[in-house]
DOPA-776794 format. One line per field, with one value per atom (N, C-alpha, C, O): residue number from 0; atom name; z negated, x negated, y negated. Coordinates in pm, 1 decimal. Atoms other than C-alpha are relative to their C-alpha. Layout:
BEGIN
lopa	[NUM;...]
rolo	[CA;...]
zz	[Z;...]
xx	[X;...]
yy	[Y;...]
REM end
This chain:
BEGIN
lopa	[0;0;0;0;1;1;1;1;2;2;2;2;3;3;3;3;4;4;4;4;5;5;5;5;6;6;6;6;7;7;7;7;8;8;8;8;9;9;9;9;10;10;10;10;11;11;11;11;12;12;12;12;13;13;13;13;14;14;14;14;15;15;15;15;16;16;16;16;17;17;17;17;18;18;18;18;19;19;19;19;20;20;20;20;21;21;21;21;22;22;22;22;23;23;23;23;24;24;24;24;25;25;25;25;26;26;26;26;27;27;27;27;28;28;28;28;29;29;29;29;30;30;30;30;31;31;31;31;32;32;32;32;33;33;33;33;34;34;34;34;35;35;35;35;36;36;36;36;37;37;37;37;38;38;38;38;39;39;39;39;40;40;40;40;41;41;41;41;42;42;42;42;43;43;43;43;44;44;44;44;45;45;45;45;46;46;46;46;47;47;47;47;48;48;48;48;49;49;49;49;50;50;50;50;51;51;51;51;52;52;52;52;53;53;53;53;54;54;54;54;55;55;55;55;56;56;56;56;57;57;57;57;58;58;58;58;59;59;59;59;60;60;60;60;61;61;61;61;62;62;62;62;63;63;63;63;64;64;64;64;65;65;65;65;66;66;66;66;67;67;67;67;68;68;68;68;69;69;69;69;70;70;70;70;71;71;71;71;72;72;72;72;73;73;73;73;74;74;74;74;75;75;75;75;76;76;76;76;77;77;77;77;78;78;78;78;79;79;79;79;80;80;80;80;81;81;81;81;82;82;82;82;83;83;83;83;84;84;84;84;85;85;85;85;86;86;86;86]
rolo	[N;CA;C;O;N;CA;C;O;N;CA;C;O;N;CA;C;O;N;CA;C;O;N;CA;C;O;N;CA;C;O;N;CA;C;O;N;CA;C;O;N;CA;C;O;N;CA;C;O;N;CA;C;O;N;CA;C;O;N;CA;C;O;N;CA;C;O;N;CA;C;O;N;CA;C;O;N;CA;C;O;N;CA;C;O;N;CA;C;O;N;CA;C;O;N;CA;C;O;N;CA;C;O;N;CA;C;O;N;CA;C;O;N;CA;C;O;N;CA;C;O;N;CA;C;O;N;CA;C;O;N;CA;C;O;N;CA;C;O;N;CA;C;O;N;CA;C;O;N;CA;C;O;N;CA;C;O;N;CA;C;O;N;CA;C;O;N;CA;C;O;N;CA;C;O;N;CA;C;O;N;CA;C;O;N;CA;C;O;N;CA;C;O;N;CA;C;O;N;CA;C;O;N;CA;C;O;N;CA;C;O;N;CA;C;O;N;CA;C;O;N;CA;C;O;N;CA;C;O;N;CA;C;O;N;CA;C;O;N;CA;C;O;N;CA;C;O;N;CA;C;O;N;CA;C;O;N;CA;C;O;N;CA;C;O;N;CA;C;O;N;CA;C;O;N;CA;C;O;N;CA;C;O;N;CA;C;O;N;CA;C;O;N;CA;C;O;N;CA;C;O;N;CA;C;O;N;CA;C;O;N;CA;C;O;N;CA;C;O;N;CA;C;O;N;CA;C;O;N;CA;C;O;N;CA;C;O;N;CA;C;O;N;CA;C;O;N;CA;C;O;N;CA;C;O;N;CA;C;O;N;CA;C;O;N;CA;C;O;N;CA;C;O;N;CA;C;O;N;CA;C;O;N;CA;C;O;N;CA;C;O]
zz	[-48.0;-7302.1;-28.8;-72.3;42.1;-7343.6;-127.7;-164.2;163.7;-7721.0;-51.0;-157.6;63.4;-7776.4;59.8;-23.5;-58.4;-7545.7;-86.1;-107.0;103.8;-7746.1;-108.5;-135.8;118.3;-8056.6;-8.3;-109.1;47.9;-7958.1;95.7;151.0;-64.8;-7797.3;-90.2;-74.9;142.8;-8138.6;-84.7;-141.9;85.3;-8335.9;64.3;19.1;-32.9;-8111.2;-8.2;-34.4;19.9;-8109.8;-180.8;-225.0;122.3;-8515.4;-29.8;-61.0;-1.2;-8529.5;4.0;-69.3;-31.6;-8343.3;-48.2;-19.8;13.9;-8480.6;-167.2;-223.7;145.8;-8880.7;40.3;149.8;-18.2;-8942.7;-49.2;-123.6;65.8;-9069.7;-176.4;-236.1;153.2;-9427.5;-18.9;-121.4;42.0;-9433.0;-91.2;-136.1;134.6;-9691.9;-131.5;-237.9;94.9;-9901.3;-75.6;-171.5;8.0;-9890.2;-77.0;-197.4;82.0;-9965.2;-138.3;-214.6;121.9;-10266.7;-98.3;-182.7;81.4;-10407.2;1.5;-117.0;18.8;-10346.6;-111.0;-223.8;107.4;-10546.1;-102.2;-192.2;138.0;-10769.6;-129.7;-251.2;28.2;-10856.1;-28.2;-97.9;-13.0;-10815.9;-175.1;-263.9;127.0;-11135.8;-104.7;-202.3;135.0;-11359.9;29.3;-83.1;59.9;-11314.7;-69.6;-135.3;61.0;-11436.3;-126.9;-168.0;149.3;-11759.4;-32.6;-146.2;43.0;-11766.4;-63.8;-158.0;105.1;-11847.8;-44.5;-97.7;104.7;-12002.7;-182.1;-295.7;159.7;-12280.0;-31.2;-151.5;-2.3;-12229.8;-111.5;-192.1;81.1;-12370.2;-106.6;-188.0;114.8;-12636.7;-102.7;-213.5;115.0;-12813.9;-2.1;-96.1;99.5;-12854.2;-128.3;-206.4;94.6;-13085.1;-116.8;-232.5;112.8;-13229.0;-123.4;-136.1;151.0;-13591.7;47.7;155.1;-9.0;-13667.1;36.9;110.6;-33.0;-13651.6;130.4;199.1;-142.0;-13335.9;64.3;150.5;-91.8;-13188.3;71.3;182.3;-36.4;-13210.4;112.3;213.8;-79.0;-12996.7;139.3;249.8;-185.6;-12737.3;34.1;154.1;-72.0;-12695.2;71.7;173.6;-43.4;-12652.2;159.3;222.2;-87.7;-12420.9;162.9;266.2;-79.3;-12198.7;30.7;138.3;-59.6;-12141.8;72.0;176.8;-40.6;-12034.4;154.8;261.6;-119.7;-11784.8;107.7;201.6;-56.3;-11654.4;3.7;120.6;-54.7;-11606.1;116.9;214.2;-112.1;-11393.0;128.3;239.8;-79.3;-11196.5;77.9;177.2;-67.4;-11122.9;93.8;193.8;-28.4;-11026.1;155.2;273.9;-167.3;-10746.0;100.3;214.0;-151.2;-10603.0;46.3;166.0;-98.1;-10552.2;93.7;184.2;-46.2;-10450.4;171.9;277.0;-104.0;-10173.1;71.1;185.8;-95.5;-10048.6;44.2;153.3;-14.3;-10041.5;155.9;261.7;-144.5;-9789.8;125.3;240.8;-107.8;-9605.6;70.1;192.7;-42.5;-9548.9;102.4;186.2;-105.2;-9380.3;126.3;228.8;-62.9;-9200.2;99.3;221.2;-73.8;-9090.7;-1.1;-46.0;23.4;-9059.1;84.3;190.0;-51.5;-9010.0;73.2;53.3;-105.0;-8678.6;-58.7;-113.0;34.8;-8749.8;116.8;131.2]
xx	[-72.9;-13521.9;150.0;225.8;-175.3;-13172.9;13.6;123.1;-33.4;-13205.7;1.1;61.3;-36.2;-13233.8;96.3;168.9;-116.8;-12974.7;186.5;288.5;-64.1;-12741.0;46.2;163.8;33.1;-12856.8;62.7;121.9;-59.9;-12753.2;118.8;145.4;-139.3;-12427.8;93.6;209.0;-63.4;-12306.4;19.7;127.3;2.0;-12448.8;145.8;259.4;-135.8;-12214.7;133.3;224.3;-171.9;-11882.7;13.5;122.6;-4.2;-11969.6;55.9;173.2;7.0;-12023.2;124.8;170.2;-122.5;-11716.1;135.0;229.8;-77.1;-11472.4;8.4;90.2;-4.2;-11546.8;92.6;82.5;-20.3;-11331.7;-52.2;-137.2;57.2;-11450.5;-56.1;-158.8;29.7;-11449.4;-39.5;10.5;3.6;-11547.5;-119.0;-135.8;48.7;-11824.7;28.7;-27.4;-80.1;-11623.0;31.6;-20.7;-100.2;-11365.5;-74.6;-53.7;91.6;-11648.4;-4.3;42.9;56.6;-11805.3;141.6;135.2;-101.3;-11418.4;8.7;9.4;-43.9;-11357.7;-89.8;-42.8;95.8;-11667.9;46.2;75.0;-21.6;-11584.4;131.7;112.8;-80.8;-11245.1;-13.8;67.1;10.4;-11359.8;-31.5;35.7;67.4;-11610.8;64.8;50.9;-135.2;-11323.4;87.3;104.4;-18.3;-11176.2;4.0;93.0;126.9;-11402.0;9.3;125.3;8.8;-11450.3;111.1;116.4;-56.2;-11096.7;51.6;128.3;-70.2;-11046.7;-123.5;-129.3;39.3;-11342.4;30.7;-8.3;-26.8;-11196.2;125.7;151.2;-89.6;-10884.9;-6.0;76.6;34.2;-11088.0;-43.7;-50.4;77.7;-11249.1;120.5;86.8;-106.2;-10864.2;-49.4;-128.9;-86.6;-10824.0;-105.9;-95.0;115.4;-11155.3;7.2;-33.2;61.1;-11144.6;69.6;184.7;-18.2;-11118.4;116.3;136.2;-132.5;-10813.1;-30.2;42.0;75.6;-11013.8;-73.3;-76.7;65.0;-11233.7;91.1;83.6;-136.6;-10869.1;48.2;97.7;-57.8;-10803.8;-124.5;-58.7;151.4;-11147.4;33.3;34.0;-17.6;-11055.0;136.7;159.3;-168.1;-10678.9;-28.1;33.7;31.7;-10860.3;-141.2;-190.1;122.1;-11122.4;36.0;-27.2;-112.1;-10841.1;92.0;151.8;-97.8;-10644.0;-80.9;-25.9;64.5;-10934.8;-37.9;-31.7;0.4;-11010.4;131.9;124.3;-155.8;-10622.9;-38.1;-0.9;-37.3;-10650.2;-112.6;-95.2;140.0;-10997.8;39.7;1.4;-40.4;-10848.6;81.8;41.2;-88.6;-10527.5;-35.7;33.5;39.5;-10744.4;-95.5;-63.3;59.4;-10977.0;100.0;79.7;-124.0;-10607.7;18.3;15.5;-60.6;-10507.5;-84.2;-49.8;124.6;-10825.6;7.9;30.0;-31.3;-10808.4;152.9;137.4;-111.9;-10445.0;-10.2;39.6;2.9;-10505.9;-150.8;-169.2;113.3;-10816.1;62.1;20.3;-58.3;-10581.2;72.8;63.8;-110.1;-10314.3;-56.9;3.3;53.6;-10601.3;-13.0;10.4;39.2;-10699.4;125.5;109.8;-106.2;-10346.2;128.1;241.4;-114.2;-10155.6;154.1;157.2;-118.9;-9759.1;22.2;-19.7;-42.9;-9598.1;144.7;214.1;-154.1;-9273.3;33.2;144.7]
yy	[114.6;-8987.5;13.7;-73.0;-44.3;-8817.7;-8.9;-51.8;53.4;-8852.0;-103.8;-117.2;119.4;-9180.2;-46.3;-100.4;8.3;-9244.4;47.6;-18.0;-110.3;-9027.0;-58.9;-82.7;54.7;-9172.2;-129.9;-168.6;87.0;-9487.2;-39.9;-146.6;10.1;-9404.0;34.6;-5.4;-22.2;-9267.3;-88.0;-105.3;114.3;-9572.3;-51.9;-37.2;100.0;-9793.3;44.0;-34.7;11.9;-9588.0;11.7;-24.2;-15.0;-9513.5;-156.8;-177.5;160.5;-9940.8;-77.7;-165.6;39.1;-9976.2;52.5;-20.7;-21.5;-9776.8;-15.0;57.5;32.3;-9921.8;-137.7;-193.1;113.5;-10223.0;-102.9;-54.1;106.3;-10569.6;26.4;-6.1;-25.3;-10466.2;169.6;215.9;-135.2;-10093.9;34.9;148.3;-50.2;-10148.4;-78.9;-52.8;36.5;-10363.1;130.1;186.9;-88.1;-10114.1;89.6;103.8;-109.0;-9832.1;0.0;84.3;27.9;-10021.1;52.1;141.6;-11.0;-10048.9;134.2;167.6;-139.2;-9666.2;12.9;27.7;-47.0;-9610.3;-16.5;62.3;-15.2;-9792.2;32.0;37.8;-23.8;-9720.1;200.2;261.5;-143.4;-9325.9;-9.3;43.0;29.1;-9467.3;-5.3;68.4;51.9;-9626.2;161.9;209.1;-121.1;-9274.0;72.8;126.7;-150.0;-9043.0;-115.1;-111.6;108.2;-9327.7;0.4;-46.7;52.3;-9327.0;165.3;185.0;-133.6;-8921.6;17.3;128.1;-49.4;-8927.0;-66.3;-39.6;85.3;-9171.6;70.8;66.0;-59.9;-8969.4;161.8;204.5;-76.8;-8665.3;-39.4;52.7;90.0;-8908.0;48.8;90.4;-7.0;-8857.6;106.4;109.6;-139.4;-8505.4;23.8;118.3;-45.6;-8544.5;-141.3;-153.7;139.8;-8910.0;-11.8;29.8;46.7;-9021.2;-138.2;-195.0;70.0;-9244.7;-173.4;-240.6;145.4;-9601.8;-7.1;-109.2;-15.4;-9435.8;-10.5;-98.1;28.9;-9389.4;-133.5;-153.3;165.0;-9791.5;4.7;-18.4;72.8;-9852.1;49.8;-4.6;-38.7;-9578.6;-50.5;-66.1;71.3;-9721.4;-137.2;-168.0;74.8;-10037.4;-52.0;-145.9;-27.1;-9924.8;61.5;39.1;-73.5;-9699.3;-157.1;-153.6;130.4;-10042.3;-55.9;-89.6;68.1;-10203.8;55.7;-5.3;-95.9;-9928.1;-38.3;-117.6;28.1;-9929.8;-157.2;-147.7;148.8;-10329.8;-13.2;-86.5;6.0;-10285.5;104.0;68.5;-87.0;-9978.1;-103.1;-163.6;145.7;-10242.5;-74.5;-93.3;138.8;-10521.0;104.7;101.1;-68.5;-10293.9;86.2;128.8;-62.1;-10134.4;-111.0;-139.6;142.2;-10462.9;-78.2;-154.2;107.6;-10616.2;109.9;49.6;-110.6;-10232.4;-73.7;-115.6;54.6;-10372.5;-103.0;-130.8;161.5;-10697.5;11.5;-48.8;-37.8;-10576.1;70.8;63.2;-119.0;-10311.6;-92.0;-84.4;122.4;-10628.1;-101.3;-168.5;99.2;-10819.2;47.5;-16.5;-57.5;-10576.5;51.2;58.6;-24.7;-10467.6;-86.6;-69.1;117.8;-10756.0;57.5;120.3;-28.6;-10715.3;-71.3;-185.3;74.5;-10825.9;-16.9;69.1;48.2;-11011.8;-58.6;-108.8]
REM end
């Protein structure tokens, strides 16, 4: 009887102490963790690529960097709702 009790005295302060968006937020960590890792692994792509492969990864590394951009901003733009300034 004491364990489910327990069980769901944890759920509720766990429940309660996420804010409105905390699997938004998640998904974006993920996926910004993702565009990472893709972005040094295109990073290692130079020290090996051919001079024409070079154009593809310069173009492939920008693309990365504009998607990274777009999920910080999309993360502030969530943190801002979430913590609105008192004026």
């Amino acid at each position: 009887m004491l364990k489910p009790i327990l069980i769901y005295f944890g759920m509720t302060v766990c429940a309660m102490a996420f804010h409105d968006n905390t699997f938004v937020v998640f998904g974006l960590r993920e996926e910004l963790l993702t565009l990472t890792m893709n972005l040094w692994e295109l990073l290692t792509q130079l020290e090996y690529a051919s001079e024409p492969l070079r154009q593809r990864v310069y173009l492939d590394i920008a693309g990365v960097q504009a998607d990274i951009n777009s999920v910080i901003a999309q993360l502030i733009e969530l943190d801002v709702l979430e913590h609105p300034t008192s004026e």
